[in-house]
GUKOLKOL-350404 format. One line per 8 residues: number of its first residue (from 1); their letters; for each residue x, y, z of C-alpha. Coordinates in nm, 3 decimals, always signed. Example, Ala and Ser with C-alpha at 12.3 -4.5 7.8 and 13.67 -1.06 7.14 Angstrom:
% residues 2
1	as	+1.230/-0.450/+0.780  +1.367/-0.106/+0.714 $
//
This chain:
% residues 391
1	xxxxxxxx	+0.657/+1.562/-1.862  +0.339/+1.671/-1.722  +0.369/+2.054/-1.637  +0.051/+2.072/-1.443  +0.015/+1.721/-1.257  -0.277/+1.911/-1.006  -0.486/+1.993/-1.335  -0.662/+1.637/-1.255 $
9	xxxxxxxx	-0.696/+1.679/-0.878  -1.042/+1.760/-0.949  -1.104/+1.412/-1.128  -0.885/+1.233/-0.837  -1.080/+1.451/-0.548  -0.768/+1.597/-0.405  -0.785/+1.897/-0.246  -0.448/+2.014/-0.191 $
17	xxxxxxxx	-0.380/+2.369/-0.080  -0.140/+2.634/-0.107  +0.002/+2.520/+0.227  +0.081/+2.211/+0.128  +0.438/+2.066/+0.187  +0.589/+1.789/+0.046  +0.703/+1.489/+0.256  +1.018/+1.339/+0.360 $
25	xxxxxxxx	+1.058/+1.002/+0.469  +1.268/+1.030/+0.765  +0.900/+1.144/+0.888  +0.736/+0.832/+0.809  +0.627/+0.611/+1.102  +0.824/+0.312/+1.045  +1.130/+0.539/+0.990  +1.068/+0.747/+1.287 $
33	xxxxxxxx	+1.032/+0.415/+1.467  +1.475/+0.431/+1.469  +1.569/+0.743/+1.523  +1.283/+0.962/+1.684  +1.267/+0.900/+2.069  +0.880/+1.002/+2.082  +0.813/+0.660/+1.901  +1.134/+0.410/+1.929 $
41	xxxxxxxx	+1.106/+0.197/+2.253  +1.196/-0.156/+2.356  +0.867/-0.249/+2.232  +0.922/-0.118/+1.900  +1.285/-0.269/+1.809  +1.132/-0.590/+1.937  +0.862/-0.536/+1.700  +1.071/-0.504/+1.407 $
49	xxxxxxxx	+1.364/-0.772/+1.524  +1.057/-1.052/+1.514  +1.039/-1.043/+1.158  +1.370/-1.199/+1.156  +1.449/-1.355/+1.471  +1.263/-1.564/+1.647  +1.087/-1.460/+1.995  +1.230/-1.636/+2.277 $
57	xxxxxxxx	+0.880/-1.636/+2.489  +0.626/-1.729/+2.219  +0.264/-1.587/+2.320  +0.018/-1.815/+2.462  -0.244/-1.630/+2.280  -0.437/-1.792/+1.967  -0.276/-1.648/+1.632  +0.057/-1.569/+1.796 $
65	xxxxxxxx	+0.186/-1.916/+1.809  +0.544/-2.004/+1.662  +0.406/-2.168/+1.302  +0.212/-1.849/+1.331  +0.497/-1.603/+1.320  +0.674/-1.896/+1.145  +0.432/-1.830/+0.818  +0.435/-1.444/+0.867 $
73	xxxxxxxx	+0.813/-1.424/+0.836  +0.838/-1.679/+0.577  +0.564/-1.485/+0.332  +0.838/-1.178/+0.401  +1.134/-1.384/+0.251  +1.159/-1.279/-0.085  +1.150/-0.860/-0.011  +1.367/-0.904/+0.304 $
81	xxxxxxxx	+1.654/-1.083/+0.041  +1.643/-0.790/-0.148  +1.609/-0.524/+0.116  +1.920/-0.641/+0.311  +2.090/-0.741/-0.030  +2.276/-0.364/-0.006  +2.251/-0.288/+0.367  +2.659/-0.251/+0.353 $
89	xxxxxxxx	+2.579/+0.036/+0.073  +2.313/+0.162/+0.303  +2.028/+0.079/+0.117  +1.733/-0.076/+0.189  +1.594/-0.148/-0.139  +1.221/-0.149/-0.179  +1.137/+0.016/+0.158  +1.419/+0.280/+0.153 $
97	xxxxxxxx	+1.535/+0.252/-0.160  +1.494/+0.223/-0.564  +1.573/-0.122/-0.699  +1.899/-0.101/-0.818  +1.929/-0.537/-0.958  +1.881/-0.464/-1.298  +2.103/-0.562/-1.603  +2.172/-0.306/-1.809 $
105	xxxxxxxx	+1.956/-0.258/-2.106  +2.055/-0.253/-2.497  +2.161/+0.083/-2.683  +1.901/+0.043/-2.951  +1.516/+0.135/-2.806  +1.241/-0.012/-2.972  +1.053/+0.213/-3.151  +0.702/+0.333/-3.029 $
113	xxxxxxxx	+0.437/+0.458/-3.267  +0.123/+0.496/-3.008  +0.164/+0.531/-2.650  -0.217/+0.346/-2.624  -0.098/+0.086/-2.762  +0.234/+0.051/-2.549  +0.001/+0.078/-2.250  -0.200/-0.208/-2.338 $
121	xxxxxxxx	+0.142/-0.421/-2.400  +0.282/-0.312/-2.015  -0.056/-0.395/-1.883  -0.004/-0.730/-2.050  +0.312/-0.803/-1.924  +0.244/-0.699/-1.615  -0.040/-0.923/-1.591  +0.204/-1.194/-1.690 $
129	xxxxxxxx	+0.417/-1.147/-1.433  +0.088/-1.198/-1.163  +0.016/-0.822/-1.107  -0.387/-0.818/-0.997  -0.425/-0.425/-1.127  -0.230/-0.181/-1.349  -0.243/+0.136/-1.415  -0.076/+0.457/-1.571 $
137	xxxxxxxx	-0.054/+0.803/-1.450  +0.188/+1.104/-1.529  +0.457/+1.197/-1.289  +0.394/+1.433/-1.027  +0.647/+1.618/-0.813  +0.394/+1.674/-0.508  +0.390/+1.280/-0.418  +0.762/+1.244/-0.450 $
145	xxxxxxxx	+0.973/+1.230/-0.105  +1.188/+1.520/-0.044  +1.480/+1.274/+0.086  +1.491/+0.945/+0.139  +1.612/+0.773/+0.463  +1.905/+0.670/+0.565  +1.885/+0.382/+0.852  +2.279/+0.328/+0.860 $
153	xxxxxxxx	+2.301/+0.723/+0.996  +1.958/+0.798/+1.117  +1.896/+1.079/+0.898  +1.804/+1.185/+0.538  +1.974/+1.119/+0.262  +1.896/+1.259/-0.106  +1.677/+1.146/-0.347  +1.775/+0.996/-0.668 $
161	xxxxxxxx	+1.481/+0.920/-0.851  +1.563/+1.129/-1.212  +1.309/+1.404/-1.249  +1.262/+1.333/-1.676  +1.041/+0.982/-1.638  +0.723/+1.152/-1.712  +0.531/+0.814/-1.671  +0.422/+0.606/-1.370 $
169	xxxxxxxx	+0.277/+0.265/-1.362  +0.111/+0.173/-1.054  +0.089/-0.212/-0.952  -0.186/-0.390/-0.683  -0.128/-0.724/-0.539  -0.422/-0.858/-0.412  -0.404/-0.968/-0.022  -0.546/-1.273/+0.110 $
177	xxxxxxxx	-0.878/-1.210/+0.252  -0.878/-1.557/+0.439  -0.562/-1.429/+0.630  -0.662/-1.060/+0.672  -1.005/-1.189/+0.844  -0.787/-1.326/+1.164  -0.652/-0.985/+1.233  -0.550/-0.935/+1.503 $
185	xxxxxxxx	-0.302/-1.239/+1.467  +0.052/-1.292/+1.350  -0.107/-1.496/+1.100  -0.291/-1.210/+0.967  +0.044/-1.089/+0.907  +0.125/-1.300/+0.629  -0.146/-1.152/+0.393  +0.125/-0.837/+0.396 $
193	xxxxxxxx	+0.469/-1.054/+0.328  +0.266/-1.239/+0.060  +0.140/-0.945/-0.119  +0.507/-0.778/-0.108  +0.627/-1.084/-0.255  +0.423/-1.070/-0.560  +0.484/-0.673/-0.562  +0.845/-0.754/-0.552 $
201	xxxxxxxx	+0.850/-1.001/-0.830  +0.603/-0.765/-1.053  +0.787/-0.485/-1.009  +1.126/-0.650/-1.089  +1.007/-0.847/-1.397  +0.844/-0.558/-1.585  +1.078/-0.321/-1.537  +1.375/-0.518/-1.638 $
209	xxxxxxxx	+1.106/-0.559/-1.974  +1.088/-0.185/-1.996  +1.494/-0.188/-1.980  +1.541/-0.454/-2.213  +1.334/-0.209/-2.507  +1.616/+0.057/-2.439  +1.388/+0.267/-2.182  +1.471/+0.321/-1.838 $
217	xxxxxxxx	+1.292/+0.235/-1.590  +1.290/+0.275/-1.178  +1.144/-0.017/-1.001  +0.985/+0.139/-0.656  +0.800/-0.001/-0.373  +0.743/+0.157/-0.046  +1.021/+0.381/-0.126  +1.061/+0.691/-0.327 $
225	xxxxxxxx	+0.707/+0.812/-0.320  +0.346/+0.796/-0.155  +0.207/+0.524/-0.311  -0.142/+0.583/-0.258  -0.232/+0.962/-0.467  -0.040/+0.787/-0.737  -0.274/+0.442/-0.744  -0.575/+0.696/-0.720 $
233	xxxxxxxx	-0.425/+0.909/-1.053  -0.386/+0.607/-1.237  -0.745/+0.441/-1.213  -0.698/+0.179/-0.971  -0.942/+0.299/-0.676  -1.067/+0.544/-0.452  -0.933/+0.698/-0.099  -1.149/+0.606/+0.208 $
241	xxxxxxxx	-1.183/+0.653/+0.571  -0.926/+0.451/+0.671  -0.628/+0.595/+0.480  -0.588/+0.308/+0.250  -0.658/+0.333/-0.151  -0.991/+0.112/-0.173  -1.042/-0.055/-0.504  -1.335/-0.218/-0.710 $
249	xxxxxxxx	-1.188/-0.542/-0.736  -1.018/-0.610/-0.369  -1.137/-0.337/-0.161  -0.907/-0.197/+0.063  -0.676/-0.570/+0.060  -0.371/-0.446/-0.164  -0.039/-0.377/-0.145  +0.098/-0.109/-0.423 $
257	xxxxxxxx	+0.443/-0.066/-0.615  +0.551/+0.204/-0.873  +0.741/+0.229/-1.195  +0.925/+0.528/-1.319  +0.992/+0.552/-1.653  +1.036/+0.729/-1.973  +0.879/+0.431/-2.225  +0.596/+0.657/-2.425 $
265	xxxxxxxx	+0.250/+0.566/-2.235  -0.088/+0.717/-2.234  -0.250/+0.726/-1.944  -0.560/+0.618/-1.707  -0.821/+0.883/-1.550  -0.914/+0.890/-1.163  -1.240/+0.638/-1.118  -1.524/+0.672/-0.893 $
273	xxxxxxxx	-1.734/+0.430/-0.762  -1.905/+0.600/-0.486  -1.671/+0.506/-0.185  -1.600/+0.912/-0.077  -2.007/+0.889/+0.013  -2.039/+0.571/+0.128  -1.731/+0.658/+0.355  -1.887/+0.932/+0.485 $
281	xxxxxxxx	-2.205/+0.719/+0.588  -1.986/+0.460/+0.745  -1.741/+0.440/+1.019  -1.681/+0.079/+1.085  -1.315/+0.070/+1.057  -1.295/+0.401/+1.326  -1.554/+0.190/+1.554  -1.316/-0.089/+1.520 $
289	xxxxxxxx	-0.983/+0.075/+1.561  -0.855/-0.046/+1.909  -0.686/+0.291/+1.927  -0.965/+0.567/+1.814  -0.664/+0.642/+1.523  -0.898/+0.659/+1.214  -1.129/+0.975/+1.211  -1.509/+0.978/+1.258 $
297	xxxxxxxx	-1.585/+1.319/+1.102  -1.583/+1.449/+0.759  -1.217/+1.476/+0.623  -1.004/+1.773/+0.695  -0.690/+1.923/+0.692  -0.581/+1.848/+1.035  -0.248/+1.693/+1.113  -0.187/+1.483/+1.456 $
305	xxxxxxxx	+0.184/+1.493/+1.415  +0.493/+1.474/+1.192  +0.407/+1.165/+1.047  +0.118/+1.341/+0.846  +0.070/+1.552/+0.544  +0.055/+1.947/+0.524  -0.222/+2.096/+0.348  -0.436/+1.830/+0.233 $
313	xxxxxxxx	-0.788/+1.741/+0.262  -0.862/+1.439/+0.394  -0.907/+1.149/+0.626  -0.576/+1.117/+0.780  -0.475/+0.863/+1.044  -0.308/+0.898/+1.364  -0.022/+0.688/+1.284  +0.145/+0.733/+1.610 $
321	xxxxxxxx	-0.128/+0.525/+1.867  -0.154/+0.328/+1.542  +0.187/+0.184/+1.503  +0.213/+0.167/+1.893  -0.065/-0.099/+1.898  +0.101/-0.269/+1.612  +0.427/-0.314/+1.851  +0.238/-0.385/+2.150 $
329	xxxxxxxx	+0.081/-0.684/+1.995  +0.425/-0.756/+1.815  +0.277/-0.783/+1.478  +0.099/-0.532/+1.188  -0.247/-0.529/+1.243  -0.546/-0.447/+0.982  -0.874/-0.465/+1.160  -0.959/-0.164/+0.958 $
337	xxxxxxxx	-0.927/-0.380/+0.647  -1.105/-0.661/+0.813  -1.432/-0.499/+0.919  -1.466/-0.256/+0.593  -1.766/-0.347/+0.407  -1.550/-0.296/+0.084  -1.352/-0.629/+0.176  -1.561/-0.872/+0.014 $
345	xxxxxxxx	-1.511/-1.086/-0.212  -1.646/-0.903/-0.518  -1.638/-1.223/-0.766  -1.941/-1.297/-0.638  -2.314/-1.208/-0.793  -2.425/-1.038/-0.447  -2.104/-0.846/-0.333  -2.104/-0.684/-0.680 $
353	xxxxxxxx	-2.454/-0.597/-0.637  -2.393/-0.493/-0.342  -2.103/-0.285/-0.428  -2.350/-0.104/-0.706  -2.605/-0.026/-0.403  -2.341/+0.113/-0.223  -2.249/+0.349/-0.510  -2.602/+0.517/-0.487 $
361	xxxxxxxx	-2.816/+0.720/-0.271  -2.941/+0.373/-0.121  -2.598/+0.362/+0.040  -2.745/+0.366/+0.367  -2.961/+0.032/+0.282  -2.618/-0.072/+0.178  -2.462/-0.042/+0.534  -2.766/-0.175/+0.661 $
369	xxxxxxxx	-2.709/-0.514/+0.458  -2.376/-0.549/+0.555  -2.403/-0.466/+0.893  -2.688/-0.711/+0.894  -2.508/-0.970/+0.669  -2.115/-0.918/+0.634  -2.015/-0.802/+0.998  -1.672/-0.825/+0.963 $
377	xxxxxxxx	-1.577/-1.079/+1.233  -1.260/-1.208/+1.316  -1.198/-1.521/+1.218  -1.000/-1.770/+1.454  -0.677/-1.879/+1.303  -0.736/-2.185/+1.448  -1.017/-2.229/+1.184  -0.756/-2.114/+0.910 $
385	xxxxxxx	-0.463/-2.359/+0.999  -0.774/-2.678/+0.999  -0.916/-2.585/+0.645  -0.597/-2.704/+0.498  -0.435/-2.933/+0.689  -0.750/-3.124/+0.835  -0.808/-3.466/+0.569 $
//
């Protein structure tokens, strides 16, 4: 175990302070969207019931049509199977909840002689399995909920992650840019249930590896702990403006599970590619934000409400207007993803060179060129439905 997690804040850019208090997820927005009465309104239940029954008035607006929300809830299948698999036990599982639908292991472990080398093997599997980015980081306390939350009785509940799995692997699912670029749509919407399927089927395949070797493992989603300080620990990106872990590879377009577990692995260092300054330059996703939720300024420690952290740092996000926009328009919305210059698609020769320019002091040319060239527009989901049914 790791008895000073915060000696690599500097390398991660955290700046945490002695005020700082962990969280518990009854405090979360989606949780608070049940029980607390500031947030929960007709508006909101409906939001939530629409991923699994159908609306009786579909909208009339394009993106929000009934193949529309048809797609959206379909791409959800495979987590909500496994979230309601243990609702009677009062568990959500994945959201709320630890995976819990893994056969036991064998007595005997197999033997491990270098942790690097073990790290290399998970990162294989893992990659097997479809993840799009692994990493590795240490286990640390600060990021780990107080209590869970317990939807049956409204209230918290106590955590059971085991405090002796020193080691954390971090997962990324890519999500699909073509979707993401209709936000605001229902369509858009299925870029989410698509990348928490592939989480979901990462995160159960390699750990049920790491508990067939003899180790134990805990397979978490968007349960258990933030997901984001531990993505930044392990390598896989950068915070930015809009509160979302931006990496090299996808930008800000993933979706991020975690594995507890005590199999020996060495681990990754914090990267930087220059997205804290270029951040700083640009505010394109708070221009964008229907709601003025994401911050203009320099980051701070200011907190808009409950649903925020204590004694951090950074640029945090009004999650209240936020998720009230989201169940106004009866569907998750990412136009912050869709206009930030980091969503690109980085396989190509320019976007990469771009990404470098962005990384130095020419970052202002960069936001030029992309403001110029890559303005972030929606795209109609109209055009998305006739690329690939259209002979």
């Amino acid at each position: 175990m790791n008895n000073d997690p915060s000696a690599s804040d500097e390398a991660a850019d955290f700046q945490v302070h002695e005020n700082f208090e962990r969280f518990s997820q009854k405090f979360d927005i989606y949780s608070r969207a049940f029980w607390d009465s500031e947030i929960r309104t007709e508006k909101t239940d409906r939001f939530f019931e629409t991923y699994r029954t159908p609306l009786k008035k579909w909208k009339t607006v394009e993106g929000f049509s009934q193949r529309d929300y048809a797609l959206r809830n379909a791409s959800w299948h495979l987590p909500d199977i496994f979230a309601e698999l243990k609702e009677s036990e009062n568990r959500r599982e994945g959201f709320l909840d630890p995976f819990t639908v893994h056969r036991p292991g064998p007595e005997d472990r197999v033997p491990v002689d270098s942790p690097e080398q073990m790290s290399r093997e998970v990162k294989h599997v893992a990659k097997a399995f479809g993840a799009d980015l692994v990493g590795i980081t240490g286990y640390d306390e600060r990021w780990v909920y107080t209590h869970a939350y317990s939807r049956l009785g409204e209230t918290e509940k106590p955590q059971e992650l085991p405090e002796d799995l020193p080691n954390v692997i971090v997962i990324a699912q890519e999500m699909k840019k073509d979707l993401l670029d209709t936000v605001p749509s229902a369509l858009s919407g299925a870029a989410t249930g698509i990348g928490y399927s592939a989480d979901t089927l990462v995160l159960l395949g390699l750990t049920q590896y790491i508990i067939n070797l003899g180790y134990r493992a805990v397979a978490t989603m968007n349960d258990t702990a933030l997901a984001v300080p531990y993505a930044i620990k392990a390598g896989l990106g950068e915070y930015g403006r809009l509160g979302l872990l931006i990496t090299e590879e996808f930008g800000p377009r993933v979706r991020i599970g975690k594995i507890f577990t005590d199999l020996p692995l060495s681990h990754d260092v914090p990267k930087s590619f220059g997205v804290k300054k270029f951040c700083e330059t640009c505010s394109r996703c708070a221009d964008a934000c229907p709601v003025g939720a994401i911050p203009k300024g320099p980051p701070t420690d200011e907190v808009y409400n409950k649903s925020n952290l204590v004694g951090i740092t950074k640029w945090t996000v009004n999650a209240e207007p936020c998720f009230k926009f989201w169940s106004n328009q009866n569907s998750d919305c990412s136009i912050c993803v869709r206009v930030c210059p980091y969503n690109q698609d980085f396989t190509g020769f320019w976007p990469r060179a771009w990404r470098w320019l962005a990384g130095t002091r020419l970052r202002r040319l960069a936001l030029w060129l992309v403001n110029r060239f890559v303005p972030g527009d929606r795209v109609s989901p109209a055009a998305w439905w006739r690329r690939g049914t259209e002979a």
